[in-house]
C-alpha positions as CSV (number, residue, x, y, z in Angstrom):
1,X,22.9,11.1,-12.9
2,X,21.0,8.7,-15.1
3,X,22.0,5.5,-16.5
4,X,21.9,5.2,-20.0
5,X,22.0,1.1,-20.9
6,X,22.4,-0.6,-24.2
7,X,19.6,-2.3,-26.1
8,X,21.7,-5.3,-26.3
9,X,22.1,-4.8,-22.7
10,X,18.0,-4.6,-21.9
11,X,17.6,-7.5,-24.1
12,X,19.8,-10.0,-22.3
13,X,18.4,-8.6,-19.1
14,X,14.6,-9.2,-20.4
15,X,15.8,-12.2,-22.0
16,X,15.9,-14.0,-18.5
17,X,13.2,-15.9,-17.6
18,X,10.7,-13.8,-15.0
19,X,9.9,-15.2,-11.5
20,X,6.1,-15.8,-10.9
21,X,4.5,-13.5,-9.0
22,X,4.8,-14.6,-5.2
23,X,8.1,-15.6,-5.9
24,X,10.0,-17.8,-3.5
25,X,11.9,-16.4,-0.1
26,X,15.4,-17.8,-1.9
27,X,14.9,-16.1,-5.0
28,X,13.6,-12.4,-3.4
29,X,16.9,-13.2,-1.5
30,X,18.9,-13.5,-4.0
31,X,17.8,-10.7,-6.1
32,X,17.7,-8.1,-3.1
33,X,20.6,-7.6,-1.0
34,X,20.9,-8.8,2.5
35,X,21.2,-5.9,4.8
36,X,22.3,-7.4,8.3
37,X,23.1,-4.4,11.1
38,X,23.3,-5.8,14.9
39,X,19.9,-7.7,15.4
40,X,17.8,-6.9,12.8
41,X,18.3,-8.2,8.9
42,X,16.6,-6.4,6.2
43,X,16.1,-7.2,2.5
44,X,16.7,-3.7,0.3
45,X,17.2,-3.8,-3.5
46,X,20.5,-4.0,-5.6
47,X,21.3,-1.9,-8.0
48,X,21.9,-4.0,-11.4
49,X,20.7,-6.8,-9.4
50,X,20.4,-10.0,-11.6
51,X,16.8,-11.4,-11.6
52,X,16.1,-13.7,-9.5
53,X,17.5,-17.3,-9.5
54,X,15.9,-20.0,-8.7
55,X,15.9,-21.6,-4.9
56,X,17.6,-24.7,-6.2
57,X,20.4,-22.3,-7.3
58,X,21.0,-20.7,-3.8
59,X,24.4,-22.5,-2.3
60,X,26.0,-19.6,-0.3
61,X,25.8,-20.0,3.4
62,X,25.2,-15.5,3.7
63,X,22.3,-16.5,1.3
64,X,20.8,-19.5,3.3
65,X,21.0,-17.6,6.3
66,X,19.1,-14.6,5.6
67,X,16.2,-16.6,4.1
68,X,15.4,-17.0,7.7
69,X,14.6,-13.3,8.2
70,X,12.2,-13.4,5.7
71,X,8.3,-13.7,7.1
72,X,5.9,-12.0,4.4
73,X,5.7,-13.4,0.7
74,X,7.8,-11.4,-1.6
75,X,6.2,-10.4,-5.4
76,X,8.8,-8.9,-8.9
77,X,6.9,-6.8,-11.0
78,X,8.8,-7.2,-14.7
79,X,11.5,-4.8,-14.2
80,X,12.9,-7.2,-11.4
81,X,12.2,-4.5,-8.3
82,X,10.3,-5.7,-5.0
83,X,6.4,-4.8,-4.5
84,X,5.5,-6.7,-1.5
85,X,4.0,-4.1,0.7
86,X,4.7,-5.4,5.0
87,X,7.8,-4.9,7.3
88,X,10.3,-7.4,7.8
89,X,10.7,-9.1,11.1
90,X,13.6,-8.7,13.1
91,X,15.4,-11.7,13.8
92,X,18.9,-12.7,15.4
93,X,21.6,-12.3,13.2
94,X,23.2,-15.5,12.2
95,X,26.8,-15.6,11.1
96,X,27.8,-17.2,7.7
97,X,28.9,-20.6,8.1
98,X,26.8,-20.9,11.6
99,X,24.7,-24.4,12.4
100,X,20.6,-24.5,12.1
101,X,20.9,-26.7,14.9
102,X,20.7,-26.0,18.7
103,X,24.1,-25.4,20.0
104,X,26.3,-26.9,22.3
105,X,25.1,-24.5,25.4
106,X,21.5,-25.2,24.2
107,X,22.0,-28.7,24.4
108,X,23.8,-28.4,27.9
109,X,21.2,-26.9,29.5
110,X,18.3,-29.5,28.5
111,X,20.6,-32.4,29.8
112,X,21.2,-30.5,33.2
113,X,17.2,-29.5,33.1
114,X,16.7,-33.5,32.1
115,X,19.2,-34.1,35.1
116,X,17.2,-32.1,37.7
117,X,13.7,-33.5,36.8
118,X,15.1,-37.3,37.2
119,X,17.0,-36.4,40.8
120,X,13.5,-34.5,41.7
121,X,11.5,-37.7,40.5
122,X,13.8,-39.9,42.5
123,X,13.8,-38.0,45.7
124,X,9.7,-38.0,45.5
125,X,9.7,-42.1,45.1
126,X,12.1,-42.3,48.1
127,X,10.2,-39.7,50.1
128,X,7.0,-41.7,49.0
129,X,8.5,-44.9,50.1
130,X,9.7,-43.8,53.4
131,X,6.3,-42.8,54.4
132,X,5.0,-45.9,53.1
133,X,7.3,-47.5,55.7
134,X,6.0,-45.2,58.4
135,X,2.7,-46.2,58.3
136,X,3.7,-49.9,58.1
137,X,5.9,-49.2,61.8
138,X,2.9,-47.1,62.9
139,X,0.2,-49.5,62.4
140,X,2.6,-52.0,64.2
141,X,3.3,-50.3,67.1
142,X,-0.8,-49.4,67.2
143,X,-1.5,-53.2,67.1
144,X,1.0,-53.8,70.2
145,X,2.4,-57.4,70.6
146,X,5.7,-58.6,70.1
147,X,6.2,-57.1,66.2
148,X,4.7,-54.1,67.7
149,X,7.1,-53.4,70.9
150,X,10.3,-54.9,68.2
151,X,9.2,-51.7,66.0
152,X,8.8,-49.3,68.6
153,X,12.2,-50.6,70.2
154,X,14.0,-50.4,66.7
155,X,12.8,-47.1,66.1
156,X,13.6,-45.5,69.6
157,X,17.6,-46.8,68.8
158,X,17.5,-45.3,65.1
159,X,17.8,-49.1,63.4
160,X,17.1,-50.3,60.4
161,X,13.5,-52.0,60.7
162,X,15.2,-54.6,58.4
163,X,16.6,-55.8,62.1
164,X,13.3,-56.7,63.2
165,X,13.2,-61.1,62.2
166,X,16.6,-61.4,63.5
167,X,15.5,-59.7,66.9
168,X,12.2,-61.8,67.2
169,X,14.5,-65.1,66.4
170,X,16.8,-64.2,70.0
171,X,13.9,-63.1,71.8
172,X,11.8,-66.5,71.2
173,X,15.1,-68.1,71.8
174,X,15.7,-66.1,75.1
175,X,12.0,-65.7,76.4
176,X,9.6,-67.6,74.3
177,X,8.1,-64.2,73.5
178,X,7.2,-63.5,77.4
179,X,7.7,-60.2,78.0
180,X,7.5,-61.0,82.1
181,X,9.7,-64.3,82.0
182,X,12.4,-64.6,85.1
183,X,14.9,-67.0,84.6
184,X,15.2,-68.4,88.0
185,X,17.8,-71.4,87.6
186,X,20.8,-70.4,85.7
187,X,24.3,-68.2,87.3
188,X,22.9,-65.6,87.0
189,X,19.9,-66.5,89.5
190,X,21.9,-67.8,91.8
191,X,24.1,-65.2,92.3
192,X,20.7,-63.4,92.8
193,X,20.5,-61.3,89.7
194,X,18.3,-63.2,87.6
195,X,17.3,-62.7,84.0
196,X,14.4,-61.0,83.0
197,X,11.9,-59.9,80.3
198,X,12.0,-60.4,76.6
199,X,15.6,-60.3,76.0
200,X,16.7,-61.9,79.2
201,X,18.5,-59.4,80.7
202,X,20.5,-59.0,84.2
203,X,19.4,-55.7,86.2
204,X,23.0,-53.9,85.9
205,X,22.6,-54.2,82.3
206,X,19.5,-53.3,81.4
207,X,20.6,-49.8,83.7
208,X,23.6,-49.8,81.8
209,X,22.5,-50.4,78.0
210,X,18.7,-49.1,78.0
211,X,18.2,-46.6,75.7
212,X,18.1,-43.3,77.3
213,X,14.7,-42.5,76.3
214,X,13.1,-45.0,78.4
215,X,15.8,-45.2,81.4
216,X,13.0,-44.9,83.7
217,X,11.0,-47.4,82.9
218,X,10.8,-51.3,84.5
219,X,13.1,-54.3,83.6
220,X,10.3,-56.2,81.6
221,X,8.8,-52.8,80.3
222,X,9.1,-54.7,76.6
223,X,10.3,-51.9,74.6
224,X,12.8,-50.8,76.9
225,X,14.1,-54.7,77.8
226,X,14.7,-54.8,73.7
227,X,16.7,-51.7,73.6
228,X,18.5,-53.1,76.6
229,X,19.2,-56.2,75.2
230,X,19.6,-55.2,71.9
231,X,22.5,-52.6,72.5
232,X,24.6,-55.1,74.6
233,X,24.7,-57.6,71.8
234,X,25.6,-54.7,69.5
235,X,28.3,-53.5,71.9
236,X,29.6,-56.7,73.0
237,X,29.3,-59.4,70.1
238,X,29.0,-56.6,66.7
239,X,26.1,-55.8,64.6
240,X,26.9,-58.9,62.3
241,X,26.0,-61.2,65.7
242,X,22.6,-59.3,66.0
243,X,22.0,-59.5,62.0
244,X,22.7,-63.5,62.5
245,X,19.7,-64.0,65.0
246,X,22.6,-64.0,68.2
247,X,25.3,-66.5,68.6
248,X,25.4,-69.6,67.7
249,X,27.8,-72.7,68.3
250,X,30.2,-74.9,65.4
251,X,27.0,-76.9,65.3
252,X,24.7,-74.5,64.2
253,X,22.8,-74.2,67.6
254,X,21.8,-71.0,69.1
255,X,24.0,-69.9,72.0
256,X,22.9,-67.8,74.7
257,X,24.2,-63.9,75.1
């Protein structure tokens, strides 16, 4: 059926002011309906549809969000109808009222992704730093000497390397660094069972408290005397006595294990 209008009614309608061609996305909006079906939102035309209003005019949050839709310029001819020639590009519906920003799930994820990429950053800079250490023990024990056979011996027991100064201070105390020293005037040597090698120690305990690794090798073998030596002071007088540099007397002075 046609529709007959009045002339007053054509008059007021051509009586508002025409967009420019090109017109903005806010006014095509607002003089075309918003179609919005699942995923996809589509622009079609309105019957009666007022011309176009300026994008300054557009408030309506269904309006806002369907300018996003739009992705090809949009032109009136005079009688207010669309003649952009294109297709519309589907986009993800957005519901009235909804935020323009990244949502709280959005924003979740990039602070556990953040999370992950400083724990992976971390673990590299420890593993780096624990191969650093390796070397340094390596080229130690490579050099030999006393540092060398107190890294070798720290490593064989699974001890902190950390260990190593307060180990050196007993041994000089205990051996002067020798690793064939026999102490051949004190008890112990005159019950026959003298002291011997770096850490000074009696046969029955260096069978007793040598690590397992090296079980068959000499008294003044110097890594194994260390691990001997070493693990009787941890077992008998605590790790804090070993940390300290061995025992020492209300004066200060280093006392003998």
């Amino acid at each position: 059926m046609a529709v007959h209008r009045s002339p007053g009614a054509r008059a007021r309608r051509h009586a508002t002011p025409r967009p420019a061609v090109g017109a903005t996305r806010a006014g095509a909006a607002a003089a075309l309906g918003a179609v919005t079906t699942g995923a996809f939102t589509a622009l079609i035309p309105a019957v009666d549809a007022p011309v176009p209003v300026a994008a300054e005019d557009v408030s309506t949050p269904s309006v806002a969000t369907t300018l996003a839709s739009v992705s090809i310029p949009i032109k009136i001819d005079e009688d207010g109808h669309h003649t952009s020639k294109g297709a519309f590009v589907p986009v993800r519906s957005v519901a009235d009222g909804a935020a323009d920003t990244p949502g709280e799930a959005q924003l979740a994820q990039l602070d556990k992704a953040a999370g992950i990429a400083t724990r992976i950053a971390e673990m590299a800079a420890k593993q780096q730093a624990e191969q650093a250490e390796r070397a340094k023990v390596d080229a130690l024990i490579a050099k030999g000497g006393l540092d060398g056979w107190i890294a070798e011996a720290l490593r064989v027991m699974d001890l902190p390397q950390s260990l190593a100064p307060a180990v050196k201070k007993i041994i000089m105390k205990e051996s002067t660094g020798n690793p064939n020293a026999i102490n051949r005037w004190d008890a112990n040597a005159q019950r026959g069972t003298p002291s011997q090698g770096l850490m000074q120690t009696i046969p029955s305990t260096f069978r007793k408290f040598v690590h397992p690794s090296l079980a068959d090798k000499s008294i003044t073998h110097p890594v194994a005397n260390i691990t001997a030596g070493v693990r009787y002071m941890i077992a008998t007088y605590g790790l804090r006595t070993l940390e300290q540099g061995g025992r020492r007397s209300a004066a200060g002075h280093y006392v003998g294990y």
